[in-house]
N, C-alpha and C positions, 0 to 999 in steps of 0.2 A: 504494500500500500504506500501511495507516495500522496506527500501533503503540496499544495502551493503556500508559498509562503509570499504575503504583498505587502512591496514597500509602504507603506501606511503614516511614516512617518509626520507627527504633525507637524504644522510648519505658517510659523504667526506670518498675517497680513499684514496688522499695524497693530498698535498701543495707543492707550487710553490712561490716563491718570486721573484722578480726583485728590480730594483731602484724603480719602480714605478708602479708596480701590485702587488695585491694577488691571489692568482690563485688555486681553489679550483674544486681537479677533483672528480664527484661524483659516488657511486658504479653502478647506472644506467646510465651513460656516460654522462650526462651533465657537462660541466665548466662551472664554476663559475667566475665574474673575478671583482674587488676591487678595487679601489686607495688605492696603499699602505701609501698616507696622511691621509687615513680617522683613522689610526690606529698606532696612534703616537709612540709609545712604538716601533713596528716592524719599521716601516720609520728612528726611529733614533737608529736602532742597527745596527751590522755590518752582511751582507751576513751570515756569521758564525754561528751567533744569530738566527737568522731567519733560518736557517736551522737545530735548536733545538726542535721539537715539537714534541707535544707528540696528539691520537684521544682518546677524550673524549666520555663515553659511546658509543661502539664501534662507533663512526665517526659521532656522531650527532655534537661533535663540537671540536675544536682546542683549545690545551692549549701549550702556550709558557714558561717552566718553570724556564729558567731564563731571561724572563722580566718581569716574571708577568703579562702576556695577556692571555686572551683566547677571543675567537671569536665562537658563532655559525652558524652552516650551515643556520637556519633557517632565525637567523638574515642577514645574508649575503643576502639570497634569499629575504627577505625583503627590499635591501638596507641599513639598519641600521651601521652606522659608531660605531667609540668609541666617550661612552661619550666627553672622553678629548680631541677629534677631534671638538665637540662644545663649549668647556671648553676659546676654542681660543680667 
């Protein structure tokens, strides 16, 4: 018996911030959505900052380059905060 295996990978569209979400839209239509505490870096920039980012390997993940974050998709779908969100 042989299985197919399909690449499925998700893979973000764009980003979304608030006070108090991340919000990560995917190229197969699902959102994604965060506490923006879990990811300390973005929680304590300004709107402005958080509206800097750049998609990693096209959209497997997020990098913010000037706070120095990035976040992947995979992680997100996992629940997985930032470290320094347990650092607390």
């Amino acid at each position: 018996m042989t299985s197919l295996t399909l690449n499925n990978e998700p893979i973000a569209q764009s980003v979304e911030t608030s006070d108090s979400e991340l919000v990560v839209k995917l190229t197969n239509g699902r959102v994604l959505s965060a506490p923006l505490v879990w990811f300390p870096r973005l929680h304590n920039a300004t709107p402005a900052k958080r509206n800097v980012y750049e998609l990693l390997g096209n959209g497997v993940g997020i990098h913010w380059p000037e706070l120095d974050e990035d976040v992947s998709v995979a992680g997100l779908l996992a629940g997985r905060s930032s470290v320094e969100y347990h650092a607390k």
